[in-house]
N, C-alpha and C positions, 0 to 999 in steps of 0.2 A: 491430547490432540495429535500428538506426534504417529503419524504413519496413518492417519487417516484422509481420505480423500474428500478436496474442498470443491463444490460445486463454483463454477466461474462467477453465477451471482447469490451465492452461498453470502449472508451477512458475518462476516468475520469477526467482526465486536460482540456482536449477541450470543455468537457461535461459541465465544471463550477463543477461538482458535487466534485469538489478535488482546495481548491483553495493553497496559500502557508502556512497559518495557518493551515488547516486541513489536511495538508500533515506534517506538525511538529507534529500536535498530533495526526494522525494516528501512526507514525516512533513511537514516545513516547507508545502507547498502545501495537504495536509490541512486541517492547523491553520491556516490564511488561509482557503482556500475555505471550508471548511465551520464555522470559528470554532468547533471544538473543542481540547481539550490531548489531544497523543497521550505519554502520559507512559510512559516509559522501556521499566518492565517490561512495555506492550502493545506493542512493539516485537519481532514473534514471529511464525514461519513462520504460525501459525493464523492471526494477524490479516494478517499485510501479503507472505504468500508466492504469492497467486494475486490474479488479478482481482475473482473472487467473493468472496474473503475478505476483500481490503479493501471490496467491497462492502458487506459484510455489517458489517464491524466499522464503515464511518461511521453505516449504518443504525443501529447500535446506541447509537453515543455521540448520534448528531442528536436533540435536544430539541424541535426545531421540529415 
């Protein structure tokens, strides 16, 4: 997957491009970059299966 280009509602899980280690260290740089808690049960195709969707879900935890 590396160097290839991912479409913003491209499925990341199905695509291989998201497997479950780079789904813990995605959650992990989350919660560093953006100093939020990605707690457990938002851990879910809706939130972190596309581009937009993790979009969408830091937009929604960011306070700032």
């Amino acid at each position: 997957m590396a160097g290839r280009s991912v479409a913003h509602d491209e499925d990341l899980l199905m695509t291989g491009a998201l497997d479950s280690l780079s789904v813990a260290r995605l959650i992990t740089f989350i919660e560093t970059r953006f100093e939020i808690t990605v707690p457990i049960a938002d851990v879910l195709p809706e939130n972190m299966g596309t581009i937009d969707a993790l979009t969408s879900y830091i937009i929604s935890k960011n306070t700032i």
